[in-house]
N, C-alpha and C positions, 0 to 999 in steps of 0.2 A: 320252306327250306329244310328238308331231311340232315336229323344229324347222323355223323358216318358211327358207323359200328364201333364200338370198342374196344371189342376183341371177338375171338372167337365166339363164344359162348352166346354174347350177345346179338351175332349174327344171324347163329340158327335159331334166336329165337325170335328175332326179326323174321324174319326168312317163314317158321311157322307163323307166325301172326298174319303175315300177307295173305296165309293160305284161310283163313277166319278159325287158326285151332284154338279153341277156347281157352284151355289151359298156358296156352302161352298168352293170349291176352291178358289172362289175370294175371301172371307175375310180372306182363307191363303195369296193371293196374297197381300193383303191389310199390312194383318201385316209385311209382310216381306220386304215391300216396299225402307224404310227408308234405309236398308244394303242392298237392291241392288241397290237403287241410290249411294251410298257411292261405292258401288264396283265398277259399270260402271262409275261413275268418274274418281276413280284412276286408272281403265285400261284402259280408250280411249288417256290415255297420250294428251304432250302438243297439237298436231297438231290434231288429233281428236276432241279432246276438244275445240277445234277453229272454228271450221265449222259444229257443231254438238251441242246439248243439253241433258244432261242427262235423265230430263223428259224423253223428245220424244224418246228415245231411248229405256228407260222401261216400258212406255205405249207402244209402238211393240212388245215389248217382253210378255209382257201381254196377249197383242191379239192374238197373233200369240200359245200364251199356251192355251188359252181359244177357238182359231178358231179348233183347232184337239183335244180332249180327248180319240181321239180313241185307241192311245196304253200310256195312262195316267195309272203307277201303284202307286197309293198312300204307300209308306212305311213307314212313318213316316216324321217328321217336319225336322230333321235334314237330310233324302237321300232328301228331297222335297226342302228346301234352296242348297243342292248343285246342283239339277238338273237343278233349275232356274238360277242359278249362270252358271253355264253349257253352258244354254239356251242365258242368256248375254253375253258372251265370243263367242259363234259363231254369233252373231249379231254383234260384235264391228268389229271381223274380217269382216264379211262382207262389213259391210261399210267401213274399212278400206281400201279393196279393190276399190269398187268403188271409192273413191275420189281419190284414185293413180291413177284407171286407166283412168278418166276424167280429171287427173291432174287439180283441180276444184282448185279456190282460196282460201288460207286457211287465210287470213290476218284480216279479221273479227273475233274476238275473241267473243266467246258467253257471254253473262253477266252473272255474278254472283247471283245467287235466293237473293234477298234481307233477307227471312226467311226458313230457312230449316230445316227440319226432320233428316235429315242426318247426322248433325253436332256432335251427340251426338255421333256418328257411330265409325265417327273421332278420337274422342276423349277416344276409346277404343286403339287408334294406339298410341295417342299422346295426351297431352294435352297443348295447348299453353299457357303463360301466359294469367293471368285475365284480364288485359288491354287492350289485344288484341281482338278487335274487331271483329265481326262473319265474313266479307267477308275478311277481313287479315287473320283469321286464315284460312278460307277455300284456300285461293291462296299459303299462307306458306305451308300448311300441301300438298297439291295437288304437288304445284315447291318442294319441298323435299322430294315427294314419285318417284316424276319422276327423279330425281337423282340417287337414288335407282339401284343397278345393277341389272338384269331382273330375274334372281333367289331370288335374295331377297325378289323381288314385288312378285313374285311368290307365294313364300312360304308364305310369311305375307299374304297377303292377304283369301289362301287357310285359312291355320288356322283360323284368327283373324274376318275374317268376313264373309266364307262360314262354321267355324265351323269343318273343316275336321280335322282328329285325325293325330298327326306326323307318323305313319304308315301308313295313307291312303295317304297322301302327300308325303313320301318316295314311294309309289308303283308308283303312277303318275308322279312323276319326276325323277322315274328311280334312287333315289340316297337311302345311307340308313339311317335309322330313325335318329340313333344321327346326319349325317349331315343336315338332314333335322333342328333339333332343333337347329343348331349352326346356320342355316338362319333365323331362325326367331326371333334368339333370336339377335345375330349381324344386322337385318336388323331390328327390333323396336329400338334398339338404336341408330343408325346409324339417323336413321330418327327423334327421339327424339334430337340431338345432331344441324340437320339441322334445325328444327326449334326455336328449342329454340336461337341457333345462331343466325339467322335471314338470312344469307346468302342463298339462294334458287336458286340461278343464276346457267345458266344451265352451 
């Protein structure tokens, strides 16, 4: 489901991107930046998250969408956020893989961005109290998305920050649309509930 243009500006860059102009792909890549660092956080989970950085993880993904346009079909902003969304989910597995299969040490926990983009992303899932400081809210909001049963991550995330419509996430997880809605609607509360708590403990 193509989202409509927003204005001007963003038409003709629509419009080039159909055409595979590079440069306007990147400043789709650009805008959209922010909710796929926010998605690749919350699905590299806790041990991922340990041995690995978000960045780096989206700058590959980047590259890796900019090194081939050869079967690139621009259809709009909304198939184009789910296909990069897509394009992150088989890069997490990936590494996923490898670090099990080098059984590589995962004890180094990556640091927290001291300033992020993302945070606002977050804050469409949940929003912590006002006192709560940015790298709290980003470890609460992350330890109480990874509590989350794996359908719930699923679904919230699918809707909430790749945008997909509860029918198209009903087709993809095989379930049907009303239960799709009871997961996402039970798994943002569920998740509002953990951090506002504070309890995050796995």
């Amino acid at each position: 489901m193509a989202d409509e243009p927003r204005d001007a500006a963003t038409a003709d860059l629509v419009a080039a991107a159909a055409r595979q102009d590079r440069s306007s792909i990147e400043q789709l890549l650009v805008r959209h930046l922010p909710g796929l660092e926010a998605f690749v956080r919350l699905r590299m989970g806790p041990v991922l998250r340990g041995v690995a950085t978000a960045p780096d993880l989206v700058q590959s993904v980047c590259r890796e969408v900019l090194a081939d346009l050869s079967g690139f079909e621009f259809r709009g902003e909304g198939p184009f956020r789910a296909w990069l969304y897509t394009c992150a989910e088989n890069k997490l597995r990936e590494k996923a893989r490898y670090h099990r299969a080098g059984k590589r040490d995962v004890a180094a926990v990556a640091s927290l961005p001291e300033a992020s983009t993302f945070l606002p992303v977050y804050r469409t899932l949940c929003t912590p109290s006002r006192e709560v400081e940015l790298r709290e809210a980003i470890h609460r909001i992350e330890a109480a998305f990874d509590q989350l049963p794996a359908d719930y991550r699923e679904a919230v995330t699918l809707h909430k920050l790749c945008g997909l419509s509860h029918a198209e996430i009903a087709a993809r997880m095989q379930r049907s649309e009303g239960a799709v809605r009871n997961l996402v609607y039970r798994g943002i509360s569920r998740l509002a509930l953990l951090v506002d708590g504070g309890d995050t403990r796995s």
